[in-house]
C-alpha positions, 0 to 999 in steps of 0.5 A: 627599493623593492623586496624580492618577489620570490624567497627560495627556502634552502638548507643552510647547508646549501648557502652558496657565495653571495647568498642573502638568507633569513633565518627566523627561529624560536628554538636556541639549540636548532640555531646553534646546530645551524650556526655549527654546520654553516660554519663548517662548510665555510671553513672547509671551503677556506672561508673565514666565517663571522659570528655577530651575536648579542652581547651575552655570547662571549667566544667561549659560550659560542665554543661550548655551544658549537662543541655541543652540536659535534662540530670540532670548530674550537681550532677554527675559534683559536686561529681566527679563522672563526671570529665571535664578535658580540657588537652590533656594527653601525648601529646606536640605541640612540640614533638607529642603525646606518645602513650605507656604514653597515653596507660599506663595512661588509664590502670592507670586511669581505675585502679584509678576508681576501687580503689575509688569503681566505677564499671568501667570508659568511657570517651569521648576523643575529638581528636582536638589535632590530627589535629595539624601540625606535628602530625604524622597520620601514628602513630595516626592509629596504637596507635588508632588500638592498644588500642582496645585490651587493652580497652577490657581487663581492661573493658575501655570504650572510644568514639573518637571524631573527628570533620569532618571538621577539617581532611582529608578524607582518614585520617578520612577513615584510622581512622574509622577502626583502631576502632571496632565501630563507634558511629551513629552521633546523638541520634535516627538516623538509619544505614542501612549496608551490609558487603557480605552476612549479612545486619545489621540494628542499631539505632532506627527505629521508626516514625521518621525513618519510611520512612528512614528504608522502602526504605534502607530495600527495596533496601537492600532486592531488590538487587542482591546477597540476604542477608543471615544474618539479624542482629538486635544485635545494633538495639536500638528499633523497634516498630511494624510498623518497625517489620511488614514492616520487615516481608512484605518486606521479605516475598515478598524473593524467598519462597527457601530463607533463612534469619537468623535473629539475634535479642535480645528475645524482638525483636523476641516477636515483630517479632513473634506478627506481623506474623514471624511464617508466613514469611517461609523465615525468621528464627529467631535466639534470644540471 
């Protein structure tokens, strides 16, 4: 089975139902904080939320490490609306991983959720265990690629998470795309990306992104071959220096230029208070 052709970078405040992401780290405190506010999200939303983790997690680490990033989730912990398990299911160091009993568990799991009268579940899955002697990458890939359809089915939610520094580059490269989506690696961070002609901007821009969001929106912009999409859709936030920076920097467009811009209604009010109806070269698409 084939990996997706294109990974869309999203916050991982804005994992949806059914959403595959990956999640490649290096930093152990910016992966709590993310672990903290998908949890979070999902609770409010009467999800139950799963924690696979290594077996050094034991729930009262995961409690500790979850209190320490502001999140009051030790109820969620207490009641079993949040779960830590620190087994690795369908797999055996000794014979590899079975990926038609780790599929048939998830389904079973997201069924058992629903039964207890949870809207959903997500779960985090911490994929250490991939990184084993003897695991067999190739089938890694095509089993990661392979959940995406069934996760959007029975409305799964699931974040992988693969520690940068225990993989291989062109493994964690083959890996990236057998997932729909990639997580942004800590909270409040900002991507910059182009796939052809459509420039797509996720996470936040704000003051602490500011300087970060000019030059790679300048560049962007400046390059040959000029962008015809601008899409919003994964941009958390964007205050009203971001949005005036956006219109000044399209406005400086060839006057016959045409950028279509996706963006969500508020988004566009922001857009539309800083001057969009002046920016002939942006065409603002809401929804």
């Amino acid at each position: 089975m084939g990996a997706s052709s294109v990974t869309r970078t999203v916050s991982v405040t804005r994992m949806n139902p059914g959403d595959h992401a990956c999640l490649g780290f290096d930093d152990d405190e910016s992966r709590w904080e993310l672990r903290a506010a998908y949890a979070d999200i999902g609770l409010s939303r009467g999800e139950q939320v799963i924690f696979f983790t290594d077996r050094a997690t034991t729930p009262a680490l995961a409690a500790e490490q979850l209190s320490g990033c502001g999140f009051r989730l030790g109820p969620a912990l207490m009641d079993g609306r949040l779960v830590v398990v620190d087994e690795v299911p369908g797999y055996d160091p000794a014979t590899g991983f079975d990926p038609v009993e780790r599929a048939q568990m998830w389904v079973e799991l997201t069924d058992k959720a629903r039964h207890g009268g949870f809207s959903g579940l997500r779960i985090v899955g911490d994929m250490g265990w991939a990184a084993e002697p003897g695991v067999d990458h190739d089938l890694l890939v095509e089993y990661e690629a392979g959940l995406s359809p069934l996760f959007a089915e029975i409305g799964f939610t699931a974040v992988c998470e693969y520690d940068l520094r225990k993989f291989d580059e062109g493994v964690l490269g083959r890996i990236h795309r057998a997932h729909p989506k990639r997580v942004l690696r800590r909270l409040g961070a900002l991507e910059v990306t182009r796939t052809g002609t459509e420039l797509r901007i996720a996470g936040d821009v704000d003051i602490a992104t500011h300087a970060e969001f000019d030059s790679a929106l300048a560049h962007a912009l400046a390059a040959p071959g000029l962008p015809r999409v601008l899409d919003l859709s994964e941009l958390c936030f964007m205050d009203i220096r971001g949005a005036s920076t956006l219109l000044r920097l399209a406005s400086r467009l060839p006057r016959d230029h045409r950028l279509a811009v996706r963006c969500s209604p508020a988004q566009g009010k922001v857009l539309r208070l800083c001057g969009a109806a002046e920016t002939s070269q942006l065409v603002l698409g809401e929804g």
